[in-house]
C-alpha positions as a Markdown table, in Angstrom:
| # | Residue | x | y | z |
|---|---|---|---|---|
| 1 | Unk | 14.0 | 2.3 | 11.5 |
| 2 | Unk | 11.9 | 5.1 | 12.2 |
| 3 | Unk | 10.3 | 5.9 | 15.6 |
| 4 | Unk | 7.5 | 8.2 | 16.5 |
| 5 | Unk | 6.0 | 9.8 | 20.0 |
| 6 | Unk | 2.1 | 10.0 | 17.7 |
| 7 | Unk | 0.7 | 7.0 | 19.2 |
| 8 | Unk | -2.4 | 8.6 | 16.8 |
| 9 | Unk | -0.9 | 8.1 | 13.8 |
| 10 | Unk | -2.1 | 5.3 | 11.9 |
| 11 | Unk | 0.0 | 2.2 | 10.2 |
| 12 | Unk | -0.3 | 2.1 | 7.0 |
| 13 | Unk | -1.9 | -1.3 | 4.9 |
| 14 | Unk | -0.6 | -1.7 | 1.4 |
| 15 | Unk | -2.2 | -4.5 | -0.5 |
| 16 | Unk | 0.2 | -6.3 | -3.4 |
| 17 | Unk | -1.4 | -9.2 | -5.0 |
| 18 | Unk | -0.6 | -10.9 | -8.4 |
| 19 | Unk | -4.0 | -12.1 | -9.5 |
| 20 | Unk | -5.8 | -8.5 | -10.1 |
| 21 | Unk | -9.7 | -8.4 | -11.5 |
| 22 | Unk | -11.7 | -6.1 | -12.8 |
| 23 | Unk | -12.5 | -3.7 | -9.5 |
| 24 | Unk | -10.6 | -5.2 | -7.3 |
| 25 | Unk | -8.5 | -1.8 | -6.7 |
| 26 | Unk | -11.4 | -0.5 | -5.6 |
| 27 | Unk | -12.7 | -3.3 | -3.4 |
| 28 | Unk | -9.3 | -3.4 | -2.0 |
| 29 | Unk | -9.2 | 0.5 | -0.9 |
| 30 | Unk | -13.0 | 0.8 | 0.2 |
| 31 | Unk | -12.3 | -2.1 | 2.6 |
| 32 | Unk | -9.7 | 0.1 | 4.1 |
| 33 | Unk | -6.5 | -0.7 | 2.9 |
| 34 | Unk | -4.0 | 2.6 | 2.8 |
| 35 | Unk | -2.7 | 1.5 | -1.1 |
| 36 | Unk | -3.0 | -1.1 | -3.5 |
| 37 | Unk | 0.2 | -2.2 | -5.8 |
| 38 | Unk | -0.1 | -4.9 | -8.8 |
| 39 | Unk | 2.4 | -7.5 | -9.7 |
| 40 | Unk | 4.6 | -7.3 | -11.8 |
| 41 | Unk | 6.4 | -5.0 | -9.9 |
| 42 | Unk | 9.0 | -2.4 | -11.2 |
| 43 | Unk | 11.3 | -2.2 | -8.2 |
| 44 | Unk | 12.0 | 1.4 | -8.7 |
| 45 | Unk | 8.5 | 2.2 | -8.6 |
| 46 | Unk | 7.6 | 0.1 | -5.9 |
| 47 | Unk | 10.1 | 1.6 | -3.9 |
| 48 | Unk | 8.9 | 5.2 | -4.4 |
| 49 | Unk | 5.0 | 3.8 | -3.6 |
| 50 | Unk | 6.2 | 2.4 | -0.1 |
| 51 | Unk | 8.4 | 5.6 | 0.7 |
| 52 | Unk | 5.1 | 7.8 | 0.4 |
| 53 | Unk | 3.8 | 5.8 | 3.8 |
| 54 | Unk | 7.1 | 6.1 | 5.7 |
């Protein structure tokens, strides 16, 4: 586990969700969530999306 003295920086929200509609990406993000990820997930790709926030 990482540890960090920036008590500014800012913990990242990544939404997931397995019923996706039309806009919802963009509902999702203007709302304020960090990322958005779609099921079905591809491990290796969901793996390389989360290490982008750490």
């Amino acid at each position: 586990m990482k540890t960090s003295n920036n008590r500014n920086k800012e913990t990242p929200i990544i939404a997931i969700t397995s019923y996706a509609m039309v806009g919802d990406r963009e509902k999702i993000l203007a709302a304020g969530c960090t990322a958005y990820i779609e099921k079905l997930i591809d491990p290796e790709s969901f793996i390389e999306e989360l290490k982008r926030f750490l």
